[in-house]
C-alpha positions as CSV (number, residue, x, y, z in Angstrom):
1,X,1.4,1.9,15.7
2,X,0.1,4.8,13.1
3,X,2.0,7.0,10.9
4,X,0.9,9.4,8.5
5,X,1.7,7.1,5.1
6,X,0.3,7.4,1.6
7,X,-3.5,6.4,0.8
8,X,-4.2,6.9,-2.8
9,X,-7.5,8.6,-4.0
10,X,-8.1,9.1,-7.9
11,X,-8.7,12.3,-9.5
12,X,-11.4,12.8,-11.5
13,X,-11.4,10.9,-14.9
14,X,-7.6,10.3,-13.9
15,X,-7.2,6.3,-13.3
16,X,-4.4,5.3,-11.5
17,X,-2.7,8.4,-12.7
18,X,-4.4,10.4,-9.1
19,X,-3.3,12.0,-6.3
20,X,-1.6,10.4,-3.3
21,X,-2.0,12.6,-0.1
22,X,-0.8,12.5,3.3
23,X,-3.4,10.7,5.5
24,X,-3.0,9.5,9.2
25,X,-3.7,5.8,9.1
26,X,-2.4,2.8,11.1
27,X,0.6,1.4,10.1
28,X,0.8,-2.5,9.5
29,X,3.4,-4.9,9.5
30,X,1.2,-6.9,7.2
31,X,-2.2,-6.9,5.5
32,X,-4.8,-9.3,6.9
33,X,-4.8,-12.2,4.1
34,X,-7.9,-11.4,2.8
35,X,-6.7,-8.4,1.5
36,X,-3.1,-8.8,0.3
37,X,-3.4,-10.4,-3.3
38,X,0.4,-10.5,-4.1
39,X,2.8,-8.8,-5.1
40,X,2.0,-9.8,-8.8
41,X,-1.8,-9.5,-8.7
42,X,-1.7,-6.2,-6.6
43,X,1.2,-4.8,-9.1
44,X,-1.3,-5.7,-12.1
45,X,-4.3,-4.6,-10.5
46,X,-3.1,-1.0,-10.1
47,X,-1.3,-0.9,-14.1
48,X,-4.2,-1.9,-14.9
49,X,-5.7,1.1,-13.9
50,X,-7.4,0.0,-10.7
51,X,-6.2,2.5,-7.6
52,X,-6.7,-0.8,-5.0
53,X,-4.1,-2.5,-6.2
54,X,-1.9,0.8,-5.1
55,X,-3.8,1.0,-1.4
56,X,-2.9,-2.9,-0.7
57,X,0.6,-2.5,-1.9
58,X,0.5,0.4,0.8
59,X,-1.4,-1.3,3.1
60,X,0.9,-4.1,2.9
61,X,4.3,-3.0,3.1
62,X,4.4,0.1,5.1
63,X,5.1,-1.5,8.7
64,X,7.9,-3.1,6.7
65,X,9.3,-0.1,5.1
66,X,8.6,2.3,8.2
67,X,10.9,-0.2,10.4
68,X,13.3,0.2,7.9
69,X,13.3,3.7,8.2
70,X,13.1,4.0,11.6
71,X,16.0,2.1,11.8
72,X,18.0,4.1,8.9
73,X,17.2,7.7,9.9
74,X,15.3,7.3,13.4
75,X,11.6,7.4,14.2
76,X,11.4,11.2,13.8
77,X,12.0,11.3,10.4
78,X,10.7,7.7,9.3
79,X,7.1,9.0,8.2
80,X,9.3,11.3,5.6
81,X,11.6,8.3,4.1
82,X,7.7,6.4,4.5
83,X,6.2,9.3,2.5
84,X,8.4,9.9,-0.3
85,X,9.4,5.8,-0.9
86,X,5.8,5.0,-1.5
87,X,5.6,8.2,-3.9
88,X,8.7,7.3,-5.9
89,X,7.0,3.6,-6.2
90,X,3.9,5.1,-7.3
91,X,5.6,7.2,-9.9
92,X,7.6,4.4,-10.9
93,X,6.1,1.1,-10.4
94,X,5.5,0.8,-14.6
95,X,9.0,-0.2,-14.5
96,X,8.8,-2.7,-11.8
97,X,10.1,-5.9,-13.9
98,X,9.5,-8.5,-10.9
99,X,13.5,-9.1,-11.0
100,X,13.6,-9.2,-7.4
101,X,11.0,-9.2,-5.0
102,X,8.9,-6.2,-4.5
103,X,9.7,-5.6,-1.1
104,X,13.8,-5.9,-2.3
105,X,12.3,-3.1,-4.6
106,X,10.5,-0.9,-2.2
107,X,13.8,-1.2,0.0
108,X,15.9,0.0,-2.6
109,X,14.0,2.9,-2.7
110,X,13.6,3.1,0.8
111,X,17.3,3.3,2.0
112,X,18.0,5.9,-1.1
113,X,15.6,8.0,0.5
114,X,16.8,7.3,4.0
115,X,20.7,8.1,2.8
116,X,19.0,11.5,0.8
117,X,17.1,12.4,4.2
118,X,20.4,11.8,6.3
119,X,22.7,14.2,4.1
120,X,19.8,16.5,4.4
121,X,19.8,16.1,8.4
122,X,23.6,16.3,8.4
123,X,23.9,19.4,6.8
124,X,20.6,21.0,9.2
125,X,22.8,20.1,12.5
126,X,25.5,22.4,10.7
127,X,23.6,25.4,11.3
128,X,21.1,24.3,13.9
129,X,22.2,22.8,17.3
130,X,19.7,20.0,17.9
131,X,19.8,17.4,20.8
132,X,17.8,14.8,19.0
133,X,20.7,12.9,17.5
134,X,21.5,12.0,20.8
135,X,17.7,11.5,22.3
136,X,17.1,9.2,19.1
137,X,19.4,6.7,21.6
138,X,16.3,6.0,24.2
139,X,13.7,5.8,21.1
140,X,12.8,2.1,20.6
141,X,13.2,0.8,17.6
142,X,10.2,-1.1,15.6
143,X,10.6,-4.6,17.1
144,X,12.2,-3.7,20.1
145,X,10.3,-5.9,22.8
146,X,8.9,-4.9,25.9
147,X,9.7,-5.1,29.1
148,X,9.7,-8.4,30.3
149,X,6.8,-8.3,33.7
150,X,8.5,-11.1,35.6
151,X,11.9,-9.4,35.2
152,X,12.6,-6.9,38.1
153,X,12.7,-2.9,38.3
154,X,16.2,-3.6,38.1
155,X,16.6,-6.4,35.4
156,X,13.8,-4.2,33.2
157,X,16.3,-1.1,33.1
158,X,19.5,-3.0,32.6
159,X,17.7,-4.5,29.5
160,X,16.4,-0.6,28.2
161,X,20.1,0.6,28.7
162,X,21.4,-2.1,26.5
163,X,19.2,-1.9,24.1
164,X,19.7,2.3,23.9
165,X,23.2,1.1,23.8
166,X,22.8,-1.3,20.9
167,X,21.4,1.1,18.9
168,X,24.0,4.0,19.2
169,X,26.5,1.5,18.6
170,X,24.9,0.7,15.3
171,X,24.2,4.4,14.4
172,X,28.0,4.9,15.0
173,X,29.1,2.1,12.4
174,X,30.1,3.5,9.0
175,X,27.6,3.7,6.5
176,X,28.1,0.7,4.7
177,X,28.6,-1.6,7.7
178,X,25.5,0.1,9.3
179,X,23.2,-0.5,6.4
180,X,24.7,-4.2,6.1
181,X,23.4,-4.9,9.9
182,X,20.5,-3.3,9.7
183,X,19.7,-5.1,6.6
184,X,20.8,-8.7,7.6
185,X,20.1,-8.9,11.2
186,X,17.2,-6.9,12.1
187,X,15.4,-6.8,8.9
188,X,16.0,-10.6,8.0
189,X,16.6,-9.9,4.3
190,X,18.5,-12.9,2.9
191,X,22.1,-12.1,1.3
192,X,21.3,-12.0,-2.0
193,X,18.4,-9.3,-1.4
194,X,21.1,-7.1,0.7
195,X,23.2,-7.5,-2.0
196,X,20.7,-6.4,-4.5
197,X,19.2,-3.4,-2.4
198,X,23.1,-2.3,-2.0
199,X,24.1,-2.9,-5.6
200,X,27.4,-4.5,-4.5
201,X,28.2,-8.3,-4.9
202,X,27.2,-10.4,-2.4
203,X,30.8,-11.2,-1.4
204,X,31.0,-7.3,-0.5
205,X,27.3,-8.2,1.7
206,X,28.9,-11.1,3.5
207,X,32.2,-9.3,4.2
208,X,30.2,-5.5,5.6
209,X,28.4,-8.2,8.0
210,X,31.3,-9.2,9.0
211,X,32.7,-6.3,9.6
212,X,29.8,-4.5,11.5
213,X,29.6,-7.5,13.7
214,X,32.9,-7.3,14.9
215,X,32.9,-3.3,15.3
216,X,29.9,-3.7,17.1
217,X,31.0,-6.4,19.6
218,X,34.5,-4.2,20.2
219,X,32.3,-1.4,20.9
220,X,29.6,-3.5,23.5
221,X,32.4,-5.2,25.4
């Protein structure tokens, strides 16, 4: 997969304190382990004033955080949500306190960016009539396998119409269940790192999952 994600470059005499422009690169779910140091060593490296530790960080997490936003606001407008989440953690990876996880932490981020990005779509289909809302229902999602070659024509586009299905079922769920899901069951975070990207109790998690699951099963039956 490639997207156009963040690749820092310093500015002269600048430190970590550079530029971060738009560059087309691919995007990886992970970093080959050579390169990823951790999240502590990489978060370190770049306060310390060294712009690597800002690339692998990057490097590292974008394949997470563009599924994520794929997911959130569909692939169209993932590289955006991609784009600014990465720029926010730039800007504000000084407080980064290591309370959670920093992929909890780059989530955060990246689904206040993806609700900021949705408003901003929402009130665009006001004035402009777009059919991408409903094309967005045939565009796989990160993780989405492929067709399976022993299955037949037939079997291969049962499978592609469910799976269009599934996804405009979970676009349809309120926000909160929606996030919940998406969150839980196709991101794997664990209940206490849902409950901390969503600032609500973990009670409130387990009970949205819930919730979700049911509304979506009414809906796919």
């Amino acid at each position: 997969m490639t997207a156009r994600i963040l690749a820092f470059q310093p500015g002269p005499a600048q430190g970590h304190r550079g530029r971060i422009p738009g560059v087309i690169m691919p995007v990886h779910s992970h970093s080959e382990g050579r390169e990823w140091p951790g999240d502590e060593k990489a978060v370190a490296r770049f306060l310390g004033g060294d712009p690597t530790g800002f690339d692998q960080i990057v490097r590292h997490y974008s394949g997470m955080v563009f599924s994520l936003a794929a997911r959130l606001v569909g692939p169209w407008e993932a590289e955006e949500v991609v784009q600014e989440t990465f720029l926010r953690a730039f800007r504000g990876l000084g407080s980064f306190r290591g309370e959670a996880s920093l992929k909890t932490w780059l989530y955060t981020i990246a689904l206040n960016r993806a609700r900021a990005r949705q408003g901003t779509l929402a009130r665009m289909r006001k004035v402009f009539a777009t059919p991408r809302a409903n094309a967005e229902d045939d565009q796989p999602w990160p993780g989405d396998e492929a067709p399976d070659p022993s299955a037949s024509p037939e079997e291969q586009a049962v499978a592609v119409e469910q799976r269009a299905a599934l996804r405009k079922a979970i676009r349809n769920l309120p926000e909160e269940f929606r996030h919940a899901v998406i969150l839980r069951d196709l991101e794997g975070l664990s209940y206490d790192d849902i409950a901390r990207v969503l600032k609500v109790p973990i009670g409130t998690v387990r009970s949205r999952i819930a919730r979700g699951r049911a509304a979506l099963v009414e809906e796919l039956s």
